[in-house]
C-alpha positions in Angstrom: 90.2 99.0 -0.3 91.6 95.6 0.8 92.4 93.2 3.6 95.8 92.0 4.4 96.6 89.3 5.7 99.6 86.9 7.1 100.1 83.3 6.4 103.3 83.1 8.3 104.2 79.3 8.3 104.2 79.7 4.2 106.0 83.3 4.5 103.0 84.7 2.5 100.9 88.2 2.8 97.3 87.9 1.4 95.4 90.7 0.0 91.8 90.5 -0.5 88.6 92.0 -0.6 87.4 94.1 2.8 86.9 91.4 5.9 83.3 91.6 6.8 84.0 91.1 10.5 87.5 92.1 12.5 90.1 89.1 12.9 93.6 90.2 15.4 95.6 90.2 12.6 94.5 91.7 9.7 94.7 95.1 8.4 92.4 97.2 6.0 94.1 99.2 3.4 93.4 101.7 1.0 93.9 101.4 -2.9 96.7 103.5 -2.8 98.3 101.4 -0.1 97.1 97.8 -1.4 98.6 98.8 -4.9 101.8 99.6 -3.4 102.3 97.0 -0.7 105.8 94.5 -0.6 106.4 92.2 1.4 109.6 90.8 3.1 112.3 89.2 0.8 111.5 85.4 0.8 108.0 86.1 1.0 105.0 85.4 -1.7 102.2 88.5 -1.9 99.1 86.8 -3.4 96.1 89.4 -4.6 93.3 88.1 -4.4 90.3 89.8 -6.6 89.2 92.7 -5.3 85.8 94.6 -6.7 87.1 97.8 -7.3 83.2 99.4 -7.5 82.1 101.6 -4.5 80.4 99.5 -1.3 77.0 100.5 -1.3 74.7 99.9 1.8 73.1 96.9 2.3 68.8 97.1 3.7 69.9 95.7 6.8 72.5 99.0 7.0 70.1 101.3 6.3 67.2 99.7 8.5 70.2 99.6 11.4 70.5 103.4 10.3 67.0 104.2 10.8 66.4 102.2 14.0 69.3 104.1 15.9 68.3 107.6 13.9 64.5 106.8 16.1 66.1 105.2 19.6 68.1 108.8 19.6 64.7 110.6 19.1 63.1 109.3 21.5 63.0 111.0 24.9 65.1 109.7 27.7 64.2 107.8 30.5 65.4 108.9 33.9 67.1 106.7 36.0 66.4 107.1 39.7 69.8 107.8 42.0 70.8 108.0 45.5 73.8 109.2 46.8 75.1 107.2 50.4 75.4 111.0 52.1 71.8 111.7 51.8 69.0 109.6 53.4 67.5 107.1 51.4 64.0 108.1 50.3 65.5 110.9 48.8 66.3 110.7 44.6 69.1 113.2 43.2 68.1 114.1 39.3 70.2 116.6 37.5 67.6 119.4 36.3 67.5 120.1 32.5 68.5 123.7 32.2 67.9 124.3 28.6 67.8 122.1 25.2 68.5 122.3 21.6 67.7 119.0 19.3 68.7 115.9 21.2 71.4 118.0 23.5 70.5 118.7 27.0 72.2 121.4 29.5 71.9 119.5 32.8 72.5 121.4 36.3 73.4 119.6 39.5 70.6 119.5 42.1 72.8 121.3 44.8 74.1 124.4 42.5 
């Protein structure tokens, strides 16, 4: 996998290894695609050294990993709502009809 980018005041296309954050106007590409690319006649296509070895997760990826596998574990917390057509000490909930893992069935309060 690489990025590709555009120097366009030196009519040149850069390829290099992955971005690590998302720029407007560059594009990731597979091998396949990175091997392959051409670019317009008059142009220069420089290839920058790209670690062909697999990306393997970081600590801090598998820590984020973790901390959202435990947020979605946790149990909900309802939000009290009020509709304008009903008077205003009254809260509208949806009532949990059945469950299964983290997926809940919820029923309207008027049905």
């Amino acid at each position: 996998m690489a990025t590709l980018t555009y120097v366009y005041a030196d009519s040149t296309a850069v390829l290099g290894p992955l971005a690590t954050y998302a720029e407007p106007h560059c594009y990731d590409l597979c091998s396949e695609h990175s091997e392959r690319l051409t670019a317009p006649r008059g142009w220069e296509v420089v290839r920058l050294a790209v670690d062909p070895g697999p990306a393997r997760p970081s600590g801090d990826d598998l820590e984020a990993l973790a901390d959202a596998v435990r947020e979605a574990a946790r149990a909900p917390r309802r939000a009290n709502r009020r509709t304008s057509a009903e008077p205003s000490g009254r809260e509208v909930d949806p009532i949990e009809v059945a469950r299964r893992g983290h997926l809940r069935v919820l029923r309207s309060p008027d049905t």
